[in-house]
C-alpha positions in Angstrom: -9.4 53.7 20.6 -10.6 57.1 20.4 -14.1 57.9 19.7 -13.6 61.2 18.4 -12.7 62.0 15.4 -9.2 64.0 14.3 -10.2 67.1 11.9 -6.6 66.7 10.2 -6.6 62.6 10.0 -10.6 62.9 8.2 -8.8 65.1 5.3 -5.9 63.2 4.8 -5.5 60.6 1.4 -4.9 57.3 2.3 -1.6 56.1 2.5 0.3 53.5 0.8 -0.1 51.8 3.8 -3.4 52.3 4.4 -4.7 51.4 0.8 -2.8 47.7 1.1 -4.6 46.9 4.5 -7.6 48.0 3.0 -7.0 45.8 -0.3 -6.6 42.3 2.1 -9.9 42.9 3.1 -11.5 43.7 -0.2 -10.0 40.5 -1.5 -11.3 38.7 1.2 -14.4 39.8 0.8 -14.2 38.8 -2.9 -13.6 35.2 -2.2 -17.1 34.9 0.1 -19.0 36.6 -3.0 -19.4 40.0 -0.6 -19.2 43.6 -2.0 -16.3 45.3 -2.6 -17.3 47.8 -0.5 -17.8 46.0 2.2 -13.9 44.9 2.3 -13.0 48.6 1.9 -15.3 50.2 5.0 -13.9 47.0 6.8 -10.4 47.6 6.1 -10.8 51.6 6.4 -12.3 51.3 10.1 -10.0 48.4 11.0 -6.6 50.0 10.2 -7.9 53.7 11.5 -6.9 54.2 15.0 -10.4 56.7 15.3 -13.8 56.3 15.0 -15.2 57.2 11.8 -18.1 58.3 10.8 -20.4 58.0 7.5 -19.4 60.6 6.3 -15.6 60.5 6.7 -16.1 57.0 5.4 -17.4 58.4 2.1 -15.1 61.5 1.8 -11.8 58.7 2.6 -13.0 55.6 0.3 -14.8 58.0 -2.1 -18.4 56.2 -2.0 -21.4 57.1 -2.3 -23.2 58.3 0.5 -25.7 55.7 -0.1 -22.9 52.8 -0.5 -21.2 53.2 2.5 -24.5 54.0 4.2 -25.9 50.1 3.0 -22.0 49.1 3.6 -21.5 50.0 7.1 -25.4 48.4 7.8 -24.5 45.4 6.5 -21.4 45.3 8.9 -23.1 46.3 11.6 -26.0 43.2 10.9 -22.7 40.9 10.1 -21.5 42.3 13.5 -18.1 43.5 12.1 -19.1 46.7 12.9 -20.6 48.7 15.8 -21.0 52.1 17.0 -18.3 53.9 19.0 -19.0 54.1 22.9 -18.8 57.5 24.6 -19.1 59.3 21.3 -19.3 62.9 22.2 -21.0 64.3 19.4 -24.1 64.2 17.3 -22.6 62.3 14.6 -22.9 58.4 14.7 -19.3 57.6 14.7 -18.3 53.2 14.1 -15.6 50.9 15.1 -14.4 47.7 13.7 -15.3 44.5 15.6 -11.6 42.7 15.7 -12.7 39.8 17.4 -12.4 36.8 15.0 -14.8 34.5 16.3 -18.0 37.1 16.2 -17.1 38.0 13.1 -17.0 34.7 12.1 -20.3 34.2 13.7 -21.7 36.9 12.4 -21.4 35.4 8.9 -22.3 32.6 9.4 -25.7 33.6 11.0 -26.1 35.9 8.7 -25.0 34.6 5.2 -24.2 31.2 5.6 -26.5 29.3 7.6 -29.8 30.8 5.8 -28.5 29.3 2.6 -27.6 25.8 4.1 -31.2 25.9 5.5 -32.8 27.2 2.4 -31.0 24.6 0.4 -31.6 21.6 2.7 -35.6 22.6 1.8 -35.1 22.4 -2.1 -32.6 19.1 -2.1 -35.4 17.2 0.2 -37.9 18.8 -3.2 -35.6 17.5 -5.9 -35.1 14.1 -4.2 -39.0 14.0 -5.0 -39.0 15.5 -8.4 -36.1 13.1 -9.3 -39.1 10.3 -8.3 -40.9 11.5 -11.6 -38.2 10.7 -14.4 -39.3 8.4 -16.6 -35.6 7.1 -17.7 -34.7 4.7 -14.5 -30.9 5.4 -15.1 -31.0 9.3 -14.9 -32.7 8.7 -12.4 -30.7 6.8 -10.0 -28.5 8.8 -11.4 -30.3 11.9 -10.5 -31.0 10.7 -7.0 -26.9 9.8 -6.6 -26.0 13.0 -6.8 -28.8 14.8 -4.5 -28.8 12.5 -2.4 -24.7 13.6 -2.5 -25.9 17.3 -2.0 -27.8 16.5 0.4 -24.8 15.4 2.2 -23.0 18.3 1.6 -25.4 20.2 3.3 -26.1 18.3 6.6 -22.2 18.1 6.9 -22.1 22.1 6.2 -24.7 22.2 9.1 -22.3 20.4 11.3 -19.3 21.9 10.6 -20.3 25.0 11.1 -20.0 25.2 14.5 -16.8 23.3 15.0 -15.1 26.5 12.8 -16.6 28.6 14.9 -15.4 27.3 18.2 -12.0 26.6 16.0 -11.5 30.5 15.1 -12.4 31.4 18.9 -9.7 33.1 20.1 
C-alpha cells in the first residue's frame, strides 16, 4: 500500500463502488450499536488503495473535522486503524488494519469485555437486593432470572475467546 497520498484520488467523489463498500461497513457497525461514522472512516480507508489522512477523510466522507478526528481515534484504540509506515510527509496519514482476528480483538477488549465485567459486578448486587423482597414468589422469581443473567455473563466471558481464536485467520 502506498503511504502517500495521490493529489487527483484526494479530490475525487466517491464512486458507486466506493459508496457500497463503504455502506457494508456502516451497517456493520449499526448492528454492534457503533457510530455511523465509524463504519464510513472504516470502509473509506479499507477500500482506498492510499493512506489517507484526516483531512482527506473529512473532505471524501464530508465530516466534521472533529467527527472523523474522534472516529479515526476510536479506530485506532479498537486497533482497526493505524498510522501509515514510511509516511513522508508531515501530515499523519492511516491505514486500515485488515486482519480479522485483531480487529476482532480489538472489540472485544475494548467494548465488549468492559461491559461483561461491569455487568458481572451489578448481577452479583441484584442477586443481593433480590434478598430484600418481601413477596417470596417475585422473589424466587427475581433470583431465577439473575441468577439466569448471571449465566449469560460468565458464558459471554468464556466464549469470548474461543471467537477470537475461531476468527484467527
Amino acid at each position: 500500500m502506498d503511504a502517500t497520498p495521490h493529489a487527483d484520488l484526494e479530490q475525487a467523489p466517491l464512486s458507486s463502488l466506493e459508496r457500497q463498500v463503504i455502506d457494508v461497513f456502516v451497517d456493520a457497525v449499526k448492528v454492534i450499536g457503533l457510530p455511523k461514522s465509524l463504519g464510513e472512516i472504516y470502509g473509506l480507508l479499507f477500500f482506498s488503495p492510499n493512506a489517507l489522512s484526516l483531512d482527506d477523510v473529512v473532505r471524501k466522507l464530508k465530516l466534521s473535522k472533529g467527527s472523523a478526528s474522534q472516529g479515526l481515534r476510536m479506530l485506532r484504540e479498537l486497533g482497526a486503524v493505524k498510522e501509515a509506515e514510511g509516511q513522508g510527509s508531515r501530515r499523519t496519514l492511516y491505514v486500515p488494519d485488515v486482519d480479522l482476528k485483531r480487529l476482532v480483538g480489538g472489540f472485544i477488549r475494548e467494548q465488549v469485555r468492559p461491559h461483561l465485567e461491569s455487568g458481572k459486578g451489578k448481577v452479583v448486587k441484584l442477586i443481593k437486593h433480590a434478598d430484600h423482597e418481601e413477596d417470596a414468589e417475585l422473589q424466587k422469581f427475581y433470583k431465577r432470572r439473575l441468577k439466569k443473567l448471571d449465566s449469560w455473563v460468565s458464558r459471554g466471558r468464556v466464549v469470548l475467546p474461543i471467537i477470537q481464536r475461531v476468527l484467527g485467520e
